[in-house]
C-alpha positions in Angstrom: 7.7 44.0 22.4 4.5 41.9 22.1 4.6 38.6 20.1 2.0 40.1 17.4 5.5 42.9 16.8 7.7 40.0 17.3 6.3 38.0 14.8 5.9 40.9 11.9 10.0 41.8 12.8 10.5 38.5 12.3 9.2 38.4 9.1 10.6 41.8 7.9 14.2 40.7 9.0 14.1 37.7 6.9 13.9 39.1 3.6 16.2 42.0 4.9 19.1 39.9 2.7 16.7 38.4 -0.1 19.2 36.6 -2.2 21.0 34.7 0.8 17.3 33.8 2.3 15.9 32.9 -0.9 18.9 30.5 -1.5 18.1 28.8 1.9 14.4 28.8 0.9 15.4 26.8 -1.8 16.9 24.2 0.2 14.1 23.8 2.0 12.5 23.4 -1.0 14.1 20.8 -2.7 13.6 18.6 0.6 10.1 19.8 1.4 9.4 18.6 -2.5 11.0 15.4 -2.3 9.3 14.4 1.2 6.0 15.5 0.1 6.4 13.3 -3.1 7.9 10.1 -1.2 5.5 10.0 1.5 2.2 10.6 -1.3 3.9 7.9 -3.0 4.4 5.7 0.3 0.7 6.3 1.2 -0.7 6.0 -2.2 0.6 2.4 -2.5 -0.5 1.7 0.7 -3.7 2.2 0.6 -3.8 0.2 -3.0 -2.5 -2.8 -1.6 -4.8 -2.4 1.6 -8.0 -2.3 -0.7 -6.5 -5.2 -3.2 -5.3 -7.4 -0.4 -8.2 -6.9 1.7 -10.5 -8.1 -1.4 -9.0 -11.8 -0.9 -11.7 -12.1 1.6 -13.2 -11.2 4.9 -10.8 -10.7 7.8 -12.6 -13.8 9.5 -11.4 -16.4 7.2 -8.1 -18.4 6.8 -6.7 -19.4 3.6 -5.0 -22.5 4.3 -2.5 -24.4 2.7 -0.3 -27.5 2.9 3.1 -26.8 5.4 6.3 -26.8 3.7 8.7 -29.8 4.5 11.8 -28.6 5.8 14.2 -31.0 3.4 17.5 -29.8 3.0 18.6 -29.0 -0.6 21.4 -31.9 -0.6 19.0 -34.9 1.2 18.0 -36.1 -2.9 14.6 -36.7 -4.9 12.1 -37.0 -2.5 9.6 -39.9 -2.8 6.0 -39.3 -4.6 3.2 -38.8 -2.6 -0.3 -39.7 -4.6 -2.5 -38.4 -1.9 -0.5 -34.9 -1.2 2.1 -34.7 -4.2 1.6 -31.8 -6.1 4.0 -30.7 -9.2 7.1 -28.1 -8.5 5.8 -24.3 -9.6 8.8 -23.2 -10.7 9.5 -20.8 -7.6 10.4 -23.5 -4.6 12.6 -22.6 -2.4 15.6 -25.1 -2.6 16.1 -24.9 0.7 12.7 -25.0 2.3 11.0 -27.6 -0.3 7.7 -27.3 -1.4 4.3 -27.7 -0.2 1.6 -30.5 -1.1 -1.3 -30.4 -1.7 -4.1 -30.7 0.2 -6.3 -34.0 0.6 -9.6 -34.7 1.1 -8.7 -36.1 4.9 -7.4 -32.8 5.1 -10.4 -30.7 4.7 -11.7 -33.5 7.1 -9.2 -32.6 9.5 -10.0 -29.0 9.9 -13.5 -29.4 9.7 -12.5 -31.1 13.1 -11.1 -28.4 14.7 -12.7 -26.7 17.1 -13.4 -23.1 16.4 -13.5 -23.5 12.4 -16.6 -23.7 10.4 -17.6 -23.8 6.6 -14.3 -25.0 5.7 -14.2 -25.5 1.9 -11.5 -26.4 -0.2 -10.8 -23.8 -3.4 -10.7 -25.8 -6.7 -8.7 -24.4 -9.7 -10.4 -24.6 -12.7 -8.9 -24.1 -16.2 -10.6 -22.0 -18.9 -9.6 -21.9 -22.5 -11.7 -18.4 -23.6 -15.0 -16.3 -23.1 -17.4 -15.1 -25.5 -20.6 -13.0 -25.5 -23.7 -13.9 -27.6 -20.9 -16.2 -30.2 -18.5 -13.0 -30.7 -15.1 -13.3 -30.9 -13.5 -15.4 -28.4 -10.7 -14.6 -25.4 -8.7 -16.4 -23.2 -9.9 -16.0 -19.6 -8.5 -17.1 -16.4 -10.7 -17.1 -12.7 -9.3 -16.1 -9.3 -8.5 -18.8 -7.1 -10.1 -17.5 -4.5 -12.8 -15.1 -6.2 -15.2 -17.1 -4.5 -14.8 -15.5 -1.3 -13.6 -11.9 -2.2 -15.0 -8.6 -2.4 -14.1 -7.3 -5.9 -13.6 -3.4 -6.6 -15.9 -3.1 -8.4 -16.7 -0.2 -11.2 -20.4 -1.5 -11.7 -22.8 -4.1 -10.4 -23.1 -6.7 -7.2 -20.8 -8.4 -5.6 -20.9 -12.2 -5.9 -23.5 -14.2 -3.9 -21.6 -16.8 -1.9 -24.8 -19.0 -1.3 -26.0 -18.3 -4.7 -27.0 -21.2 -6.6 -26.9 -19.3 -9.7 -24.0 -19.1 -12.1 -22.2 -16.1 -11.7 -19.1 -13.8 -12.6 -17.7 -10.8 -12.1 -15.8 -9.4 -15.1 -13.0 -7.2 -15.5 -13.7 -3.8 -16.9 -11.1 -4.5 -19.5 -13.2 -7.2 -20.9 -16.2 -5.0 -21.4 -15.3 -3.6 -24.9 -13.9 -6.5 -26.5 -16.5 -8.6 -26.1 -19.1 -6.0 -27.1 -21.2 -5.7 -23.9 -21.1 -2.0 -24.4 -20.8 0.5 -21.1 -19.5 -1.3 -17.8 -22.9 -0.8 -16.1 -24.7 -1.9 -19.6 -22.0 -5.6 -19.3 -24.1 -6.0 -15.5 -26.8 -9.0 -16.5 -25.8 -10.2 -20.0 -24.7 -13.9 -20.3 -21.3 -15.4 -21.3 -20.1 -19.0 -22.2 -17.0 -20.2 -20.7 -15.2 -22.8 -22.8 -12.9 -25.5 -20.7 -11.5 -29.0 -21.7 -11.7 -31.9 -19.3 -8.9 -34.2 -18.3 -9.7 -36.3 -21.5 -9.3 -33.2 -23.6 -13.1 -33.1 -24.5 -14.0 -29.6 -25.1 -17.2 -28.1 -22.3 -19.3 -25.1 -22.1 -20.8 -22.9 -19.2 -23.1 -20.2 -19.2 -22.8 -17.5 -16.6 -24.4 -14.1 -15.3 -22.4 -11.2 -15.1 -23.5 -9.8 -11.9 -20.7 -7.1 -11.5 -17.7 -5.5 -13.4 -14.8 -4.8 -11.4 -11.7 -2.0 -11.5 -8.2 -2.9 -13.4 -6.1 -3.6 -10.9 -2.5 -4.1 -11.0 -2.6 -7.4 -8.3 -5.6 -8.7 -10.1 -5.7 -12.3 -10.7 -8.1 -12.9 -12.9 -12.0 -12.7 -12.9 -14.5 -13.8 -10.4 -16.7 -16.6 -10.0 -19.2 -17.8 -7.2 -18.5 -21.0 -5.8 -21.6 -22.8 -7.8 -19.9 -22.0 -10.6 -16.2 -22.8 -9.6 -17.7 -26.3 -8.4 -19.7 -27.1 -11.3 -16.5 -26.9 -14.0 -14.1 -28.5 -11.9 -16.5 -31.6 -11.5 -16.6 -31.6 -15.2 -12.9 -30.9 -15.5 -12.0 -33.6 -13.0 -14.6 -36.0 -15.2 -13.3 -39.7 -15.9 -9.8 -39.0 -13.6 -8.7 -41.6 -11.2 -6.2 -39.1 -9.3 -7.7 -38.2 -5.6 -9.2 -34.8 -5.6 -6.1 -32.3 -4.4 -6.1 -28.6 -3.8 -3.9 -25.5 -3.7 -5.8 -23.9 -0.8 -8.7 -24.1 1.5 -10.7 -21.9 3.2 -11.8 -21.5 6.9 -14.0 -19.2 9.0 -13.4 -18.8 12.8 -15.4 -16.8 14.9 -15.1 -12.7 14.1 -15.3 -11.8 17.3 -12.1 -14.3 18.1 -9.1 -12.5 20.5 -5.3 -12.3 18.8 -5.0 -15.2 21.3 -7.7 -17.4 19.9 -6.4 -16.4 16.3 -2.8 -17.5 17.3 -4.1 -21.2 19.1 -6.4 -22.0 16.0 -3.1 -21.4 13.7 -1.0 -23.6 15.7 -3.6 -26.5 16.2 -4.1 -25.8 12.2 0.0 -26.0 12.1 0.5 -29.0 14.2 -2.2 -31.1 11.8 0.8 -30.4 8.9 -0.5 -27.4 7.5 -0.2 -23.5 8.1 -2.6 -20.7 7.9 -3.0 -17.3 6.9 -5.4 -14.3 7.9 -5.3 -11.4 5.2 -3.9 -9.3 8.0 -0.8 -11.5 7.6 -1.1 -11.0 3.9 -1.4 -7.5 4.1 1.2 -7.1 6.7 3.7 -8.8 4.7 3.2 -6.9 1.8 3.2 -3.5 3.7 6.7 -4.4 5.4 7.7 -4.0 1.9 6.5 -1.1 1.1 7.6 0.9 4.2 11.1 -0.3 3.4 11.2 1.2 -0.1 9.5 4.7 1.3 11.7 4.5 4.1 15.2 4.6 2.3 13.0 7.3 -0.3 12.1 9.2 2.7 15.6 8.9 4.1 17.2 10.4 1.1 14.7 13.4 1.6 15.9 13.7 4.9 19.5 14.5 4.4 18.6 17.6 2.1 16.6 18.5 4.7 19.7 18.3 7.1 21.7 20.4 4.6 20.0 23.1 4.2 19.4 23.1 8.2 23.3 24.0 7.4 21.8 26.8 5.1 19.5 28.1 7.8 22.5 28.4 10.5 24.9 29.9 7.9 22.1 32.4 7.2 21.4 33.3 10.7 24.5 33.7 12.2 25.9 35.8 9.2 22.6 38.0 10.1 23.4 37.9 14.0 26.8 39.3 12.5 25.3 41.9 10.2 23.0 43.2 13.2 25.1 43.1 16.2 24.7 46.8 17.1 21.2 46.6 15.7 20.5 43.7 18.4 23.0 46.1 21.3 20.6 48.5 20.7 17.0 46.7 21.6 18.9 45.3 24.7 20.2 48.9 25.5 15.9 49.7 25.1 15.2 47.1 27.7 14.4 43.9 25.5 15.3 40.8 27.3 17.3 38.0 26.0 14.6 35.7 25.9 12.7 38.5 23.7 16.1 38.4 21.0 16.3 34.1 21.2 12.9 34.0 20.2 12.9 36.5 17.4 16.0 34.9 15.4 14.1 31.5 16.4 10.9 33.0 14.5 13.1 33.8 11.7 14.2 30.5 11.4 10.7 28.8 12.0 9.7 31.5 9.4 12.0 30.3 6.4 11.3 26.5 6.9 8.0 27.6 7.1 8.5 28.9 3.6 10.5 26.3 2.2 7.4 23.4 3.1 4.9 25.3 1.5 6.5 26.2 -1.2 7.8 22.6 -1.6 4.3 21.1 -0.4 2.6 23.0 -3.1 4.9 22.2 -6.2 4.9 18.4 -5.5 0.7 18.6 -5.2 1.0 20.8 -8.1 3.2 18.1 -10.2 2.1 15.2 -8.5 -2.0 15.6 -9.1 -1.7 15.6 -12.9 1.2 12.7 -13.3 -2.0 10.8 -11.1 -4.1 11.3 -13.9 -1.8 10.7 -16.4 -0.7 7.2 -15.1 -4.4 6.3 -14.1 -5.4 6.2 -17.9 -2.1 4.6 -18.9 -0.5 1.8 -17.2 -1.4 2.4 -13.8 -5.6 2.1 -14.1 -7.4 1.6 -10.9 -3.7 3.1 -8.8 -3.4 6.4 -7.5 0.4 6.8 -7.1 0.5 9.5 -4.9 -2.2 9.9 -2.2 -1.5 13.8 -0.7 -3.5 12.7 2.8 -3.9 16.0 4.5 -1.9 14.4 7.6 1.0 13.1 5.7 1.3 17.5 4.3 0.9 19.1 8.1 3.6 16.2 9.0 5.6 17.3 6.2 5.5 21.1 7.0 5.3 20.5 10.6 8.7 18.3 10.5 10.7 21.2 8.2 9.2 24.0 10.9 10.8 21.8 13.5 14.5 21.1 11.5 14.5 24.5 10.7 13.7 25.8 14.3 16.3 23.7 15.8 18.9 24.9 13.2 18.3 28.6 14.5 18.7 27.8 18.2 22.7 28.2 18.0 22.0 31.9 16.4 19.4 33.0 18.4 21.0 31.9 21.2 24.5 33.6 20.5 22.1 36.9 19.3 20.4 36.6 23.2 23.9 36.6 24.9 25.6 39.4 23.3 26.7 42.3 26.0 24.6 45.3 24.8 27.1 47.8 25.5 30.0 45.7 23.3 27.2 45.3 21.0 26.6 48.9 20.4 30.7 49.6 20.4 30.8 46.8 17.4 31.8 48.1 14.0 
């Protein structure tokens, strides 16, 4: 029998029972449809948190912060600090402590390092509201570290880092309150930014919108160059005798640096009291997460997929059953026992085959309008569930295989039946 005949017997035999095979087709379905949905889900987050976290900055810059002391929860108060104190957040770990703040004779220090260059520290700057052309005012708040992003942006330029100018980039959700009209219309009008300085007199700052950027769920806030960001917080920090002190500082190393050279810049950075991070760290941390959510998803997926490769045996073997003296026969015709392992295989292959697409089809099929639904509700910017064109083969492929596997015991009691007991069987 060629393979071509093989195949089309194959697929005639399977429907030979239709109720028991669509029952098993089922099974396969409900796994196929939950796999399909977990792993969209798994990449669609994914790839949102890649693009977010990647906007924190280039992937040759460290963010740098003060190192956490290591004081024990029970060791009491601990003394103030002037020069690196900084005030509790609310989230310190009790048993870790909380980091400073960084000093000027900090930035100093890993200026001094070898292998870092432009370092800058980030200055957090307070703004009480925004208005456009003396509308209606709104509270507005900047990105710590806009300065050095790359914003998703919906319309416009990204900020200029060298860029004497004042400039912002402003998200898209601002657009309509404030009157600019269409996102790509908001690109070039001017806004005042109202702040208070440390002796509560009230300031204002005039700046460029240069681009309008996404809604995005791990937004922080607008973005500002670093001309700007500099210019409020020296009117902010105005008539205060408190030592300048920051949350975070930035440092570029070379691009072309080896893992190696990464690694000894962190430590030197570590053993001068303070610890550094690459937004591949960043990002890898948050992916851990993620995998471990669509892991236990996918995992739950998995075990339907196990029970119906219960379904497929059941199926089979009551079909090896039904055909005995059908199967005597093709032996007693000269077809060899490989020829019989592989057709019952086929028929197996076939109905997981069946089961994935069906399953793949009905999650794209629910999954592509739920996208659009969340996209204009409380999900802007996110697709949910990315259907990537390798994560569906994998899918189907995968089922194929469970289901192939599942009809080796059949096939392979079909290929060693005696063809003359065969044809004697009632």
């Amino acid at each position: 029998m060629k393979t071509t005949d093989l195949v089309h017997t194959a697929f005639a035999n399977t429907f030979r029972s239709k109720l028991r095979t669509t029952l098993t087709v089922l099974a396969l379905f409900v796994g196929a449809f939950t796999l399909t949905l977990t792993t969209a889900l798994g990449a669609g987050v994914s790839d949102y948190v890649t693009k977010q976290v990647a906007s924190l900055g280039a992937n040759d810059v460290f963010l740098v912060s003060k190192a956490s002391s290591t004081t024990a929860a029970d060791s009491g108060p601990q003394k103030y600090d002037p020069e690196t104190s900084s005030p509790p957040t609310g989230t310190d770990n009790p048993l870790t402590g909380s980091a400073g703040a960084l000093a000027d004779s900090d930035i100093a220090t890993l200026a001094g390092i070898d292998g870092l260059h432009d370092v800058k520290p980030v200055s957090t700057v307070a703004i009480d509201y925004v208005e456009a052309d003396g509308g209606d005012q709104y509270q507005f708040t900047i990105a710590p570290t806009s300065s050095i992003a790359q914003a998703d942006l919906a319309a416009g330029e990204q900020l200029e880092a060298s860029s004497p100018d004042y400039q912002v980039i402003l998200p898209e959700d601002y657009v309509a309150p404030l009157g600019l009209g269409s996102k790509e219309q908001a690109v070039g009008t001017t806004l005042t930014l109202g702040f208070t300085d440390v002796t509560g007199v009230e300031h204002t700052q005039s700046a460029t919108v240069v681009g309008v950027s996404n809604t995005s769920l791990l937004s922080a806030g607008a973005g500002a160059n670093s001309a700007l960001v500099a210019a409020i917080a020296d009117e902010q920090k105005a008539g205060s005798r408190a030592p300048n002190r920051y949350q975070v500082a930035v440092a570029y190393f070379d691009a072309d640096a080896s893992e190696s050279q990464i690694t000894q810049l962190k430590e030197e950075i570590a053993d001068s009291g303070m610890s550094a991070q690459t937004i591949e760290d960043q990002l890898g941390v948050v992916q851990t997460i993620i995998t471990g959510i669509t892991g236990v998803l996918n995992a739950f997926a998995v075990i339907a997929l196990l029970a119906a490769a219960f379904g497929i045996v059941n199926t089979l073997l009551m079909s090896v059953q039904e055909r005995t003296r059908e199967i005597g026969l093709m032996k007693a015709m000269g077809m060899g026992s490989g020829r019989i392992f592989t057709l019952f295989s086929l028929e197996a292959a076939l109905i997981g085959f069946l089961g994935s697409v069906i399953g793949v089809l009905v999650a794209i099929t629910v999954g592509l309008p739920l996208n659009g639904v969340l996209a204009s509700g409380p999900l802007s910017g996110l697709t949910l569930l990315l259907f990537q064109p390798s994560g569906i083969v994998g899918v189907i492929a995968l089922i194929v295989i469970i289901a192939f596997l599942a009809g080796t015991l059949p096939a392979r009691r079909a290929a060693k039946k005696n063809p003359i007991d065969a044809l004697r069987y009632e």
